[in-house]
C-alpha positions in Angstrom: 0.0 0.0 0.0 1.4 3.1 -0.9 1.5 5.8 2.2 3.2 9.5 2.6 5.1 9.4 5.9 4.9 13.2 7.3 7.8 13.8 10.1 6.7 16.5 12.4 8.7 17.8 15.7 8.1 15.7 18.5 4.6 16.5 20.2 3.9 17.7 16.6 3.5 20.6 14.9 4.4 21.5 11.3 6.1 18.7 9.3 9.6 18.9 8.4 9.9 17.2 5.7 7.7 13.9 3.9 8.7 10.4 1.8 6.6 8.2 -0.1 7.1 4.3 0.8 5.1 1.6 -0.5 4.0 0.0 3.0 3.2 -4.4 3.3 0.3 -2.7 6.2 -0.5 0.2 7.9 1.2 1.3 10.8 -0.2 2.2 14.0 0.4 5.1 17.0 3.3 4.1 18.8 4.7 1.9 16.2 8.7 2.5 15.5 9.5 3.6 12.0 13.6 3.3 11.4 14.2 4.1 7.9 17.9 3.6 5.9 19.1 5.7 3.1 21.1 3.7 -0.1 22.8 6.8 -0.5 24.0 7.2 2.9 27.3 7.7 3.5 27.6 5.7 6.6 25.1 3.1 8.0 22.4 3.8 10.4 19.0 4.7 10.5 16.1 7.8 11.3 13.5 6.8 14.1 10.6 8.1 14.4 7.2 6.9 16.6 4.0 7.2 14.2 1.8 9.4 16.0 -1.0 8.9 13.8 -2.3 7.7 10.4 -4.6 10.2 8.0 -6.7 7.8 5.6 -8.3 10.1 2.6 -11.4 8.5 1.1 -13.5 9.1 -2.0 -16.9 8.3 -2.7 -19.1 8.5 -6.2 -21.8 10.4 -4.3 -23.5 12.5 -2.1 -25.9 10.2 -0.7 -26.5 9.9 2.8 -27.3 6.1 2.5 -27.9 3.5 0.4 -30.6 0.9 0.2 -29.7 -1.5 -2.6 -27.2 -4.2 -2.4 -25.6 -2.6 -5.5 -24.7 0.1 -3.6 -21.1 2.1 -4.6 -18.1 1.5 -2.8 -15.6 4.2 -2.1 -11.9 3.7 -2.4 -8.9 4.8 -0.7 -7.8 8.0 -2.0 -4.3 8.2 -0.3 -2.7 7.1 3.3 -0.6 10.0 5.2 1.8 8.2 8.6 2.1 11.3 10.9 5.3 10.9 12.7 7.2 12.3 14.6 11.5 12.7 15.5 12.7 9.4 18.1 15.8 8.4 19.9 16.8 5.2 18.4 19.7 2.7 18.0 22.3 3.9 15.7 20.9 6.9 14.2 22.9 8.8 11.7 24.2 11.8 12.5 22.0 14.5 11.1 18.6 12.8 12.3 21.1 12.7 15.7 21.3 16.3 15.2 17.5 17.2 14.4 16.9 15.4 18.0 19.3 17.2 19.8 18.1 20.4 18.8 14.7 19.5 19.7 15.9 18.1 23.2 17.6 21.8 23.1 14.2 23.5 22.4 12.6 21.5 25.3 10.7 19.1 23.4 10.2 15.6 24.9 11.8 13.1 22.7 10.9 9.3 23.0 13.9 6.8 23.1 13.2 3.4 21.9 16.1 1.0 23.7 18.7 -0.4 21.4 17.3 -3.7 21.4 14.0 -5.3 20.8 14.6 -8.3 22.7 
């Protein structure tokens, strides 16, 4: 399933920055998101917690209700992951760096340990 993930400060606010991933399910509040970059120059990852997930629907009409067992059936019009800056095991330096300034700005970053035994 394909899903924007949005990363926003930690307690939220205005998103930094966005990536599109093609997702095997949908993630859920409080899930850990580690992503790894091919073109990274060293190995390591940027956590984040999902906060919460946006699901945009469409339908063909206006219609309160339906009565008919023909009914329409709305689709999924896109998937947006809200989430926000984490503490995690080995995180590159400049997510590292995004975190520390938030810890700087007073913001309460969650640390997921560096196992997850």
């Amino acid at each position: 399933m394909k899903a924007r993930l949005t990363f926003v400060p930690p307690g939220g606010g205005e998103a930094d920055y966005s990536l599109d991933f093609e997702l095997d399910g949908v993630p859920h509040p409080g899930d850990a998101m580690c992503i790894s970059r091919k073109d990274a120059t060293t190995p390591g990852y940027e956590t984040f917690v999902v906060r919460r997930t946006w699901w945009f629907l469409e339908y063909p009409d206006s219609k309160a209700s339906h009565i008919s067992d023909d009914a329409p059936i709305g689709t999924t019009k896109s998937l947006m992951v809200e989430c926000e800056f984490a503490r995690g095991p080995y995180m590159v330096e400049e997510h590292e760096n995004a975190v520390k300034a938030y810890e700087r700005q007073g913001k309460d970053v969650q640390k997921f340990d560096d196992t997850a035994y």
